[in-house]
LUMBAMI-878469 format. One line per field, with one value per atom (N, C-alpha, C): residue in three letters; chain; x, y, z. Coordinates in steps of 0.02 Angstrom, whole numbers. Layout:
BEGIN
res <- (ALA, ...)
chain <- (A, ...)
east <- (X, ...)
north <- (Y, ...)
up <- (Z, ...)
END
This chain:
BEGIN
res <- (UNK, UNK, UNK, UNK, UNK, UNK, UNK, UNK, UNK, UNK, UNK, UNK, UNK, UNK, UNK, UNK, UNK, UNK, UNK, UNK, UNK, UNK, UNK, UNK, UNK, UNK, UNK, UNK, UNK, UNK, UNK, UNK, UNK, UNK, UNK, UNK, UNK, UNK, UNK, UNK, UNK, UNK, UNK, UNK, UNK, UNK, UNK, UNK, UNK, UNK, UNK, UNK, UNK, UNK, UNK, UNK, UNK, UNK, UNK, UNK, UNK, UNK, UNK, UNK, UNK, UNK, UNK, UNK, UNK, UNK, UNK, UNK, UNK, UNK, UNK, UNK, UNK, UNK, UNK, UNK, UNK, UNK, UNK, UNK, UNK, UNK, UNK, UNK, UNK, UNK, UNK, UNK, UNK, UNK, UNK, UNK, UNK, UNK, UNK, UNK, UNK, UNK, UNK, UNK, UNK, UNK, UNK, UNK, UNK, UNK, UNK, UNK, UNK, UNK, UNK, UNK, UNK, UNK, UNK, UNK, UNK, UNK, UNK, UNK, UNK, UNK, UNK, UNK, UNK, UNK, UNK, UNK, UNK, UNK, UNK, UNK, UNK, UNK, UNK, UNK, UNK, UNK, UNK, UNK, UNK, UNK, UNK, UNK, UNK, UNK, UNK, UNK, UNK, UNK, UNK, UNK, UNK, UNK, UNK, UNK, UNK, UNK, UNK, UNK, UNK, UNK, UNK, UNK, UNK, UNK, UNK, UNK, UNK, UNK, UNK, UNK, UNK, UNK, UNK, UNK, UNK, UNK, UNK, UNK, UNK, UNK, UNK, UNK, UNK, UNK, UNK, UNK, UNK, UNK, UNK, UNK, UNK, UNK, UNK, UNK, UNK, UNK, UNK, UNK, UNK, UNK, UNK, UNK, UNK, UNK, UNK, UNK, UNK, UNK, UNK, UNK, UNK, UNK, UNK, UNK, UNK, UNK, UNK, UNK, UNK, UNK, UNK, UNK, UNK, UNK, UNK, UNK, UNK, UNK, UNK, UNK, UNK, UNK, UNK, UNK, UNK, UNK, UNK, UNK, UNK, UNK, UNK, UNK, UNK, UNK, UNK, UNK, UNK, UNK, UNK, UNK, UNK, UNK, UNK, UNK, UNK, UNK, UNK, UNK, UNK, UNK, UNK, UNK, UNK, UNK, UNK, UNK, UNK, UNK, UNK, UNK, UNK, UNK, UNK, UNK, UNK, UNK, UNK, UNK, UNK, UNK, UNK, UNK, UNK, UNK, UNK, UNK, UNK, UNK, UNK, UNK, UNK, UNK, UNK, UNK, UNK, UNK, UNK, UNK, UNK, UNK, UNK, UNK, UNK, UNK, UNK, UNK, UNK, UNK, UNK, UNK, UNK, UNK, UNK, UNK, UNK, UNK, UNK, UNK, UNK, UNK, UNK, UNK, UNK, UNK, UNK, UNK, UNK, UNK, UNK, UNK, UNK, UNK, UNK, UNK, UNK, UNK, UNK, UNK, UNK, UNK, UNK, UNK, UNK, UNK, UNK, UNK, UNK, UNK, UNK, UNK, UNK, UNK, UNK, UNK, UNK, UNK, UNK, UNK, UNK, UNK, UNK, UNK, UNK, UNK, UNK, UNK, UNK, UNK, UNK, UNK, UNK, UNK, UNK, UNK, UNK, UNK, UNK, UNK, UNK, UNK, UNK, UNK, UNK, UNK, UNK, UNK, UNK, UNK, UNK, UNK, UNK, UNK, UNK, UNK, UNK, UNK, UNK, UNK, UNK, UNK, UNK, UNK, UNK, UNK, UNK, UNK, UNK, UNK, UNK, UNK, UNK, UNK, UNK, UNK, UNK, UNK, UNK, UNK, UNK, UNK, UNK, UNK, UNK, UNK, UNK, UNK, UNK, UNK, UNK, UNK, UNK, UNK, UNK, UNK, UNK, UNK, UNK, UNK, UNK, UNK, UNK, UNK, UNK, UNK, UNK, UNK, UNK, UNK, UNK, UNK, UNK, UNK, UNK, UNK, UNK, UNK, UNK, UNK, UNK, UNK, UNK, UNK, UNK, UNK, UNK)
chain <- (A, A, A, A, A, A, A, A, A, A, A, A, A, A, A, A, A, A, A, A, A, A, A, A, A, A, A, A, A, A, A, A, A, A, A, A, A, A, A, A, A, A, A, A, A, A, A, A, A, A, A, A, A, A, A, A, A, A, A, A, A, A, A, A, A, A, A, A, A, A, A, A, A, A, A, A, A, A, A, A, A, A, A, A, A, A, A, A, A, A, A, A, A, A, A, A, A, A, A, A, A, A, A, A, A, A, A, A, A, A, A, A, A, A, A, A, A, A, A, A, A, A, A, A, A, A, A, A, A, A, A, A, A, A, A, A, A, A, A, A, A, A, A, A, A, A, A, A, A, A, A, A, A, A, A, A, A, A, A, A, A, A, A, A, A, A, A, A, A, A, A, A, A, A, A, A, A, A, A, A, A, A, A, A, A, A, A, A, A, A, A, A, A, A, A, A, A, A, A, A, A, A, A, A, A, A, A, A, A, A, A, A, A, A, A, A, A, A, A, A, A, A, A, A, A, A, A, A, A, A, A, A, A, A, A, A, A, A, A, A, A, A, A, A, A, A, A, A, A, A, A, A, A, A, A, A, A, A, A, A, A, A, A, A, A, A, A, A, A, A, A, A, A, A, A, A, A, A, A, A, A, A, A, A, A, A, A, A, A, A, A, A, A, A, A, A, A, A, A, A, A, A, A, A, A, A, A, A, A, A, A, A, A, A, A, A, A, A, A, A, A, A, A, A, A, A, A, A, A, A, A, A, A, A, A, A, A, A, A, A, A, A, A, A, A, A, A, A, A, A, A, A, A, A, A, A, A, A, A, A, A, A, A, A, A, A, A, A, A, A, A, A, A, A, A, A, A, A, A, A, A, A, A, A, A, A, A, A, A, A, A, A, A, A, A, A, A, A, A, A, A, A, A, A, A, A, A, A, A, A, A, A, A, A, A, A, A, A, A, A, A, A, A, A, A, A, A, A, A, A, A, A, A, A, A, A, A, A, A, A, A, A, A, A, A, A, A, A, A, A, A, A, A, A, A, A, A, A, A, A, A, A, A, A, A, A, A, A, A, A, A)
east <- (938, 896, 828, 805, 730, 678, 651, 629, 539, 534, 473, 478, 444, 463, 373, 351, 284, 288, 338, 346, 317, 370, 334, 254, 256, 164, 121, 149, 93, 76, 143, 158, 95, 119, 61, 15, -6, -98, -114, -72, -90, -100, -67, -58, -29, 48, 93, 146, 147, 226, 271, 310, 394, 454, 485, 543, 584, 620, 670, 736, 775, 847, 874, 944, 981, 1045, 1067, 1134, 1186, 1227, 1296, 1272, 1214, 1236, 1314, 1299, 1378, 1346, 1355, 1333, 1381, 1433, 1504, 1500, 1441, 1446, 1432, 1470, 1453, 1379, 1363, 1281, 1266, 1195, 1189, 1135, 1117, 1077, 1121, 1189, 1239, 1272, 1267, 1310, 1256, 1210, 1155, 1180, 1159, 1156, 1221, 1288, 1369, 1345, 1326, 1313, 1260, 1215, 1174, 1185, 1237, 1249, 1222, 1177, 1114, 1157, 1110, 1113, 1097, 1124, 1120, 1016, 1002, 957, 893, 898, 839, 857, 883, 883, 888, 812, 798, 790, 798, 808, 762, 728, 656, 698, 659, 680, 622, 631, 560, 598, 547, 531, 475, 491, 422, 401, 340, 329, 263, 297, 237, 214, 282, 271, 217, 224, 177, 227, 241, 281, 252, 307, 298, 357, 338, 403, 413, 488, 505, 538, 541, 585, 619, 682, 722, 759, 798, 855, 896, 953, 1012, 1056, 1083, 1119, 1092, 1031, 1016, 1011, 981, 962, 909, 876, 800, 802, 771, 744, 699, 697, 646, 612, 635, 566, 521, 553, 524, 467, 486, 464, 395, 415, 362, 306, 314, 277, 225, 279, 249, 191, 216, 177, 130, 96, 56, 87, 123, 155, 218, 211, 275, 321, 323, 426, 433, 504, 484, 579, 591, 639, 642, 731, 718, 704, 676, 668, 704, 731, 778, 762, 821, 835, 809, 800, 750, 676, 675, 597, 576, 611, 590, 581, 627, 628, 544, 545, 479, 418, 404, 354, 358, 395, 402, 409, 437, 436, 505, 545, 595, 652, 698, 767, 832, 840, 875, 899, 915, 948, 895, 846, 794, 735, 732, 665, 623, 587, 545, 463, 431, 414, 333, 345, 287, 288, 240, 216, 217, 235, 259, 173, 209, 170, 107, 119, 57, 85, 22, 47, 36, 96, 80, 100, 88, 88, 169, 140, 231, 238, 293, 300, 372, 359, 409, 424, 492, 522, 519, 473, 457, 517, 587, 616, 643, 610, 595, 544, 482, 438, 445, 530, 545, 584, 579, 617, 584, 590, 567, 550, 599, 584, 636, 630, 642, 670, 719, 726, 714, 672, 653, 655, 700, 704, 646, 650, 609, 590, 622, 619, 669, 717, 778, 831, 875, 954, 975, 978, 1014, 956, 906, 832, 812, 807, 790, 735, 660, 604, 641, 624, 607, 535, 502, 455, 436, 368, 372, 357, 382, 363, 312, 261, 189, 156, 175, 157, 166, 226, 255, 198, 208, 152, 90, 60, -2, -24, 32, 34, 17, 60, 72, 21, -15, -45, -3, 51, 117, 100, 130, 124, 163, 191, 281, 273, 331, 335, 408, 438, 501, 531, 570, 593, 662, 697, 790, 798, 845, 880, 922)
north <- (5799, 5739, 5757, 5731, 5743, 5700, 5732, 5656, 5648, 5680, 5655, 5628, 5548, 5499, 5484, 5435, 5396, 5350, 5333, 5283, 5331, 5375, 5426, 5472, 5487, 5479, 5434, 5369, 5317, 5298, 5313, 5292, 5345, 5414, 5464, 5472, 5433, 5426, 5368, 5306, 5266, 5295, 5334, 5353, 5336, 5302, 5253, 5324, 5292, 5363, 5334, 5363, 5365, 5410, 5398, 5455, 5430, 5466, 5467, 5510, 5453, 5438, 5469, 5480, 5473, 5446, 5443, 5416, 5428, 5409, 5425, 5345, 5354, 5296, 5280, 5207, 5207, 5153, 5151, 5118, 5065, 5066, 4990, 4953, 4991, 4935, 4854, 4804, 4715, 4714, 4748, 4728, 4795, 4827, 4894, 4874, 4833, 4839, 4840, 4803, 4820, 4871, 4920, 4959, 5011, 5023, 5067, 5046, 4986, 4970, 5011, 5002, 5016, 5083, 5126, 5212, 5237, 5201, 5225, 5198, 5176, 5142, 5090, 5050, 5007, 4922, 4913, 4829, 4812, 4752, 4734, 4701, 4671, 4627, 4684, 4744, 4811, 4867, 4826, 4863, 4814, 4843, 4781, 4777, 4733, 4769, 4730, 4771, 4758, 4735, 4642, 4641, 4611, 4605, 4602, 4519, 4490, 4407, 4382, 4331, 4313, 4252, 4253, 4175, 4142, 4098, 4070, 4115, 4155, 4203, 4271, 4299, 4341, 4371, 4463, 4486, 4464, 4485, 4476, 4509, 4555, 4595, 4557, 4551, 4528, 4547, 4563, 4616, 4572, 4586, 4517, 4571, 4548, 4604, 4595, 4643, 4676, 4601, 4553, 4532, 4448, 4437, 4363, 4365, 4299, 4303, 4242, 4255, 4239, 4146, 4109, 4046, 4045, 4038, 4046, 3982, 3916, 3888, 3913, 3945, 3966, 4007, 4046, 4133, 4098, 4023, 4002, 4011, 3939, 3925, 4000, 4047, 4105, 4144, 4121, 4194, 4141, 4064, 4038, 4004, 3999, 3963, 3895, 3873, 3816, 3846, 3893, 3899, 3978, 4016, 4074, 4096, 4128, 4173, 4240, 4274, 4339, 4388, 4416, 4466, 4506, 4515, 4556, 4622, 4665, 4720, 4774, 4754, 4805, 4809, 4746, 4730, 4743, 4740, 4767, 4840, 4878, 4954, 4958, 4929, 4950, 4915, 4873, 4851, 4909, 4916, 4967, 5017, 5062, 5124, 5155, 5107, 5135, 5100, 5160, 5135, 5077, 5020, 4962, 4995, 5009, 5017, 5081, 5087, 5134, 5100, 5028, 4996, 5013, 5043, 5025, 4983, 4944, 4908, 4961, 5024, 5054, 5117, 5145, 5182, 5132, 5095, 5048, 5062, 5059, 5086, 5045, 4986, 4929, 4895, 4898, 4858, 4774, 4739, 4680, 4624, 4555, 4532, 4536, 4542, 4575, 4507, 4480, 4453, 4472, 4467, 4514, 4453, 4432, 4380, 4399, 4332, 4348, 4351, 4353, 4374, 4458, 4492, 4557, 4597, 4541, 4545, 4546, 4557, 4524, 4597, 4635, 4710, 4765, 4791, 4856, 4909, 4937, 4963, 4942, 4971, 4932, 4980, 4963, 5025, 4985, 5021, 5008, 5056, 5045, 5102, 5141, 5210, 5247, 5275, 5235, 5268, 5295, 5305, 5328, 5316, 5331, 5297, 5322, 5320, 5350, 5382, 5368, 5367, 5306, 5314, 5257, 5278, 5247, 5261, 5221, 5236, 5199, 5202, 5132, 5136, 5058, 5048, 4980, 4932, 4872, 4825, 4787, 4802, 4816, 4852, 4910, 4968, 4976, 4939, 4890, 4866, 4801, 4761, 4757, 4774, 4824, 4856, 4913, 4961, 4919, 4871, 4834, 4777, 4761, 4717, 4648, 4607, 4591, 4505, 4480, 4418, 4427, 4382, 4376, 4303, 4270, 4220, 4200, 4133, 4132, 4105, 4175, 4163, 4154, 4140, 4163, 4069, 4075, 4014, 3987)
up <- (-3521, -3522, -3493, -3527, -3495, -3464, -3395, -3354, -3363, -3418, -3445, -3494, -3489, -3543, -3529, -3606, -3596, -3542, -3518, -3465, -3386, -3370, -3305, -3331, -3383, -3395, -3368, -3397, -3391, -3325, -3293, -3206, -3162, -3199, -3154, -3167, -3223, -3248, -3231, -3202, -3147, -3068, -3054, -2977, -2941, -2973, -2930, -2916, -2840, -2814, -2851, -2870, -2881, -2896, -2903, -2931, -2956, -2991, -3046, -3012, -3059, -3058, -3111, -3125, -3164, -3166, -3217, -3226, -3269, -3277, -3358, -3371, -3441, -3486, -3516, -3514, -3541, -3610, -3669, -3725, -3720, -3709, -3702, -3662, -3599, -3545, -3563, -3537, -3561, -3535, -3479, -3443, -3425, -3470, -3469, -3383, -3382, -3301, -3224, -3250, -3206, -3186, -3254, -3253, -3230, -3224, -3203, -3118, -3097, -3034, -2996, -3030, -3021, -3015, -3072, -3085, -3024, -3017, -2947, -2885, -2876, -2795, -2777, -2809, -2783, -2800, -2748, -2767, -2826, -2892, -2938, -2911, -2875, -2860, -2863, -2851, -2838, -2910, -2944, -3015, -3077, -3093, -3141, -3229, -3249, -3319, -3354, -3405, -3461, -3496, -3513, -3595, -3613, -3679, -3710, -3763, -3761, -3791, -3833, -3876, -3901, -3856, -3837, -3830, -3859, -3907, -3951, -4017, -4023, -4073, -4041, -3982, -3965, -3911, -3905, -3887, -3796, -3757, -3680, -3675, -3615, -3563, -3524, -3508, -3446, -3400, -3328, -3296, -3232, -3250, -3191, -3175, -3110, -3077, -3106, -3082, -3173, -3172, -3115, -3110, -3109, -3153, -3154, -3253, -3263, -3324, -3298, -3404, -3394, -3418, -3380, -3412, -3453, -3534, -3590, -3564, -3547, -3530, -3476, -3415, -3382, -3385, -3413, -3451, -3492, -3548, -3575, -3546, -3504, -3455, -3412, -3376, -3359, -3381, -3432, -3502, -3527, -3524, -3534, -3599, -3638, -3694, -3697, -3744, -3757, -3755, -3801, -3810, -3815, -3797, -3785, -3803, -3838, -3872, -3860, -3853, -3817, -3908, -3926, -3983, -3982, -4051, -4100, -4074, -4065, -4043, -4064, -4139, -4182, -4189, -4168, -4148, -4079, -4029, -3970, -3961, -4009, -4021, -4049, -4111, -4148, -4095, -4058, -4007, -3970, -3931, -3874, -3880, -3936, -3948, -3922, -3889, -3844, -3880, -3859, -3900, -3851, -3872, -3809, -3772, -3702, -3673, -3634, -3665, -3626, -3624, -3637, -3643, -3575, -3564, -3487, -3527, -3463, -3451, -3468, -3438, -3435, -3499, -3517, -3565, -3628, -3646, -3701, -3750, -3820, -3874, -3870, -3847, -3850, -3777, -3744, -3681, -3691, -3660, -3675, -3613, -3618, -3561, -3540, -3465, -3413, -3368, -3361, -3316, -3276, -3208, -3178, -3119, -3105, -3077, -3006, -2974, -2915, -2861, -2872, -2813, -2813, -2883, -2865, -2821, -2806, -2775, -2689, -2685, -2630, -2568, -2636, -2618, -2620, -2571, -2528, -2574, -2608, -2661, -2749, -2800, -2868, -2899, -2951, -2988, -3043, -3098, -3184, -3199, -3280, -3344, -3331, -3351, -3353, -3405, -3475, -3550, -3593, -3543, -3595, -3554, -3596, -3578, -3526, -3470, -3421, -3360, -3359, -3316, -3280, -3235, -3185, -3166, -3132, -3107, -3019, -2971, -2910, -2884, -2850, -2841, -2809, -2777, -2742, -2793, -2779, -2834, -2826, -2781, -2800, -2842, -2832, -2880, -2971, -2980, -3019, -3056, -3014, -3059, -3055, -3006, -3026, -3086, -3079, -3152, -3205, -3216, -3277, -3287, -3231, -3242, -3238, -3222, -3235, -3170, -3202, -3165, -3131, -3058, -3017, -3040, -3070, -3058, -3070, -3057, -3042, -3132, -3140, -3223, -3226, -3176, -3176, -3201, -3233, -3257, -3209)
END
């Protein structure tokens, strides 16, 4: 496996510290952000998982910890829109460049608006995909959304 992805590029042509993880992807897992959390020892709440949404018909990342899920009105609202839907699996591949289950938040083919759920904002340090299946980035979740440019706001249902 290899721990250069566009995602740890984009991170060190920002200048954000971090490091990388690995793991045994498992493709069967029911919750691939759980099962990362389970595979690296970590709290479900400090390992967070990218998914990508339309809102208002216009893509948006969203990054919640492995063990919540997202409120689409919330997320609307977040991301500045009425109504907001999570996007087709094949379409988040072709937006992002990354194959499900390796989506990260950073290097993404077109950067687009991030919103990242402010009780990740709440932890010391974060773990996000790093680009491929079985890669974890750690790093502060300042650094985070910084990088990304990325709103915190409260998206959990």
């Amino acid at each position: 496996m290899s721990k250069v992805t566009p995602a740890t590029r984009a991170l060190e042509a920002a200048g954000v510290a971090f490091t990388v993880h690995t793991y045994d992807y498992d493709p069967d897992a029911a919750s691939i952000g759980l099962q990362a959390a389970s595979a690296l020892g970590e709290d479900p709440a400090r390992v967070l998982k990218t998914l990508m949404a339309l809102v208002d018909g216009r893509p948006v990342c969203v990054v919640v910890p492995s063990d919540q899920e997202v409120s689409m009105k919330k997320l609307a609202v977040a991301a500045g829109g009425k109504s907001a839907q999570m996007m087709k699996p094949l379409e988040a591949e072709r937006v992002t460049g990354y194959k499900v289950g390796g989506i990260s938040p950073f290097g993404q083919r077109k950067q687009v608006r991030t919103v990242i759920d402010r009780r990740a904002m709440t932890q010391e340090q974060v773990y996000l995909n790093g680009g491929q299946r079985g890669l974890q980035v750690r790093l502060k979740p300042d650094d985070a959304r910084e990088a990304l440019k990325a709103v915190a706001a409260d998206v959990i249902a």
